[in-house]
N, C-alpha and C positions, 0 to 999 in steps of 0.2 A: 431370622436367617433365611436368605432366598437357596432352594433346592435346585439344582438347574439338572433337568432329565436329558440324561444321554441316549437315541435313537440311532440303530441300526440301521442309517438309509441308503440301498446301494446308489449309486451316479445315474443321475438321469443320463448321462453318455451311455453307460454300459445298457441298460433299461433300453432306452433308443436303438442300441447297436442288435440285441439278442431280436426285438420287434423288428426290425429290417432282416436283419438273417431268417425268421421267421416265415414275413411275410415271400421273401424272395427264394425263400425254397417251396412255400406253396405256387408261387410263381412257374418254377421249373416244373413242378410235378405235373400243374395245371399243361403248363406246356407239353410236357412230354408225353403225356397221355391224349392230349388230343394231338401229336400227330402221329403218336403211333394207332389211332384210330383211322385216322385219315390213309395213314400208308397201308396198312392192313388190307380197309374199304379193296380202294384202288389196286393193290396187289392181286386181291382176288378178283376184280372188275378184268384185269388186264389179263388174267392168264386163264378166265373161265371163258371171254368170249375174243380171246386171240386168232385171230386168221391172217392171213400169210401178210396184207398191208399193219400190220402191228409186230410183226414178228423183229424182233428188236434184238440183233446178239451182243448187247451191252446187259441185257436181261434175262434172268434165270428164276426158276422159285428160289434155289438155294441161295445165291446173290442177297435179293429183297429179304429173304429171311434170316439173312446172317447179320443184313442193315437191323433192322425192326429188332432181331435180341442183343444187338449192339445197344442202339437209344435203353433199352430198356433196363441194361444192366448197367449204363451210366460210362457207358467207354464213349461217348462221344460227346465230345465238350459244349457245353449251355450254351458258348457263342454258337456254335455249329445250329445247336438247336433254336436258336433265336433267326438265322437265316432259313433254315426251312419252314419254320409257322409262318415268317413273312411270306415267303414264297408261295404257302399256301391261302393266306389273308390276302394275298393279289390275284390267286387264282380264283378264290370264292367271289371277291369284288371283279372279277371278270375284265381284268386290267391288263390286257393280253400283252400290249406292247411293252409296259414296267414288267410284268415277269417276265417276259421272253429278256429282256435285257440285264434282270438279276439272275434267272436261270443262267446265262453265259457266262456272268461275275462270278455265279457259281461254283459253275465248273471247272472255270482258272483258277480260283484262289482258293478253295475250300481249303480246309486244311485232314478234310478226309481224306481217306485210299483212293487213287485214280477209276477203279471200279466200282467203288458205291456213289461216286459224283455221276457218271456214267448213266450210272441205273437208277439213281434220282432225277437226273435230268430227264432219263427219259422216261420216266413214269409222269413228270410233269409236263413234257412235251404231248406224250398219251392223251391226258387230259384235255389237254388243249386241242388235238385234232381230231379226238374220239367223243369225250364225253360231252364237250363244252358244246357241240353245233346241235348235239342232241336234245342237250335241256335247254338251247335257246330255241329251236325248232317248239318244244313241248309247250314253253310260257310265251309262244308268239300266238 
């Protein structure tokens, strides 16, 4: 008499599906930690050595820091967050003309508050006319 052993095996769909949800939420965290690093950096780049050609009234500490515990507390959505790491992965690759041209896609279409597109823009406009002449000035 053949015994034929019955196993408990969940669906490699399901298995697949939990490892992608997984992997894709370390994804977002990955994400959203580094760019609330990066917006942090810059926030305090921008408001510690602000003089009157940076002075920006699209820009406040409170403004940037109502953004920054927004990302943090998950009130702004992955898509959202996945255009500003771009935004920032085109600034770090010093790709001035694609970000100046997703910075403007930006800021039409976001689908945040007309104030924190604003104050995002111009922290990465900042960048571009403050920081960026500095550290190429530095590695020239």
């Amino acid at each position: 008499m053949k015994t034929v052993e019955l196993t408990n095996q969940p669906e490699t769909g399901i298995v697949d599906a939990v490892e992608q949800s997984v992997a894709q939420s370390e994804e977002e965290l990955k994400k959203t930690e580094d760019l609330l690093d990066f917006l942090q950096a810059t926030q305090e780049i921008y408001f510690t050595e602000c003089k009157s050609p940076c002075a920006d009234s699209a820009l406040s500490t409170e403004l940037v820091l109502e953004i920054i515990n927004q990302i943090k507390n998950g009130a702004v959505p992955f898509s959202e967050l996945c255009l500003l790491h771009q935004l920032k992965s085109l600034l770090l690759l010093q790709d001035i003309e694609r970000l100046k041209d997703s910075l403007d896609s930006f800021k039409e279409h976001s689908s945040m508050p007309v104030g924190h597109r604003l104050a995002l823009h111009s922290l990465f406009c900042y960048w571009i006319s403050d920081i960026l002449p500095i550290k190429l000035k530095a590695t020239s």
